[in-house]
Every structure is written in structure tokens, then in C-alpha cells.
C-alpha positions in Angstrom: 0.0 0.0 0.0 1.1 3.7 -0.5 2.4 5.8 2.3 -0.3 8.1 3.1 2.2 10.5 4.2 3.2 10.7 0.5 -0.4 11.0 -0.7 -1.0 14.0 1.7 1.9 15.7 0.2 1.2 15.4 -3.5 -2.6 16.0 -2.7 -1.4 19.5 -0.9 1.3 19.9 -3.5 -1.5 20.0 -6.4 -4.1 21.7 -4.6 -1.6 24.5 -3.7 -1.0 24.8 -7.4 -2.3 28.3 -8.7 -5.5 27.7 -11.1 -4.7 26.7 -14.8 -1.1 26.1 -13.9 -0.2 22.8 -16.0 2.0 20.3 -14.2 3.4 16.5 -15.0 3.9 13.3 -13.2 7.2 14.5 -13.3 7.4 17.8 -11.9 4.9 16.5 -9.6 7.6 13.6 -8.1 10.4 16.1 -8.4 8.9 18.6 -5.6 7.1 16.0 -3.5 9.6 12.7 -3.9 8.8 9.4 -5.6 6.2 7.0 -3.6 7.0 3.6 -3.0 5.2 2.0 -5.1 5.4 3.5 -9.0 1.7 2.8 -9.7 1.1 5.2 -7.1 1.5 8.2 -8.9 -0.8 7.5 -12.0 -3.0 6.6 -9.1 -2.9 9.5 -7.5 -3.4 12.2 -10.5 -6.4 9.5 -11.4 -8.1 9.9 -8.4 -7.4 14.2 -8.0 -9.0 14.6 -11.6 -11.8 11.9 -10.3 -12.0 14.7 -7.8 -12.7 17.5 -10.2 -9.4 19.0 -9.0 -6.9 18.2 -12.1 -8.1 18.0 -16.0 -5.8 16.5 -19.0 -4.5 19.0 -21.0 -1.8 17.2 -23.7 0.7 15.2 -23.9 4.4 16.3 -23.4 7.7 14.6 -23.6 9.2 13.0 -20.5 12.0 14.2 -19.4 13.4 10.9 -17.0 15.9 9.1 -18.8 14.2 5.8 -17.6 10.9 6.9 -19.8 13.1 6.9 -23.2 11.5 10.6 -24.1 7.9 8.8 -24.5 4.7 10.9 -24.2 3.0 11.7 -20.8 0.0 13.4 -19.9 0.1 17.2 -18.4 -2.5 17.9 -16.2 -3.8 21.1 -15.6 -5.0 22.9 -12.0 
């Protein structure tokens, strides 16, 4: 299971986001660390635009070498 530690910082991270700034995964991970588990973070961002608080707004390239420069969703506050 995820730490909910972790899942109180990323949901405070996002919701402290001004409105219509646009954000990724990434950028997301690099100011509030990596979970433990890796499926947490699509997780997370699921269930905030469940919330109403997050909407998709394009695709961008990732940055992590790990993700080989494939596409990944920006999000929007």
C-alpha cells in the first residue's frame, strides 16, 4: 500500500498549485519525492482529476531518462 504520508503531500502539493497552472507526473515527483510503489502516482493524479481538482491537458515529452522521451499526460490545475 502507499504511504499516506506521500499521498497528503502530493494532494497538498496539487491543490496548492495556482489555477490553470499545468503540471506532469514528473514535476509533480520532483517537488514532493517518488512513492514507494510506482503505480502510485498515475493513481494519485487519477483519483485528484476523479476529484474534479486536475483535467488533461496534452501530452508532453518525458524528461526521465528511464521513460526513453515517450509521451505523458500534463495535467492542468
Amino acid at each position: 500500500s502507499v504511504d499516506p504520508y506521500w499521498k497528503m503531500l502530493a494532494n497538498a502539493w496539487v491543490e496548492d498549485l495556482p489555477a490553470d497552472e499545468t503540471f506532469t507526473a514528473e514535476s509533480m515527483c520532483a517537488e514532493v519525492g517518488r512513492p514507494s510503489h510506482p503505480n502510485a502516482v498515475g493513481a494519485r493524479l487519477s483519483a485528484l482529476a476523479r476529484a474534479g481538482l486536475i483535467v488533461e491537458d496534452g501530452y508532453v515529452q518525458a524528461g526521465r531518462r528511464e521513460r526513453h522521451a515517450s509521451r505523458m499526460l500534463r495535467w492542468r490545475r
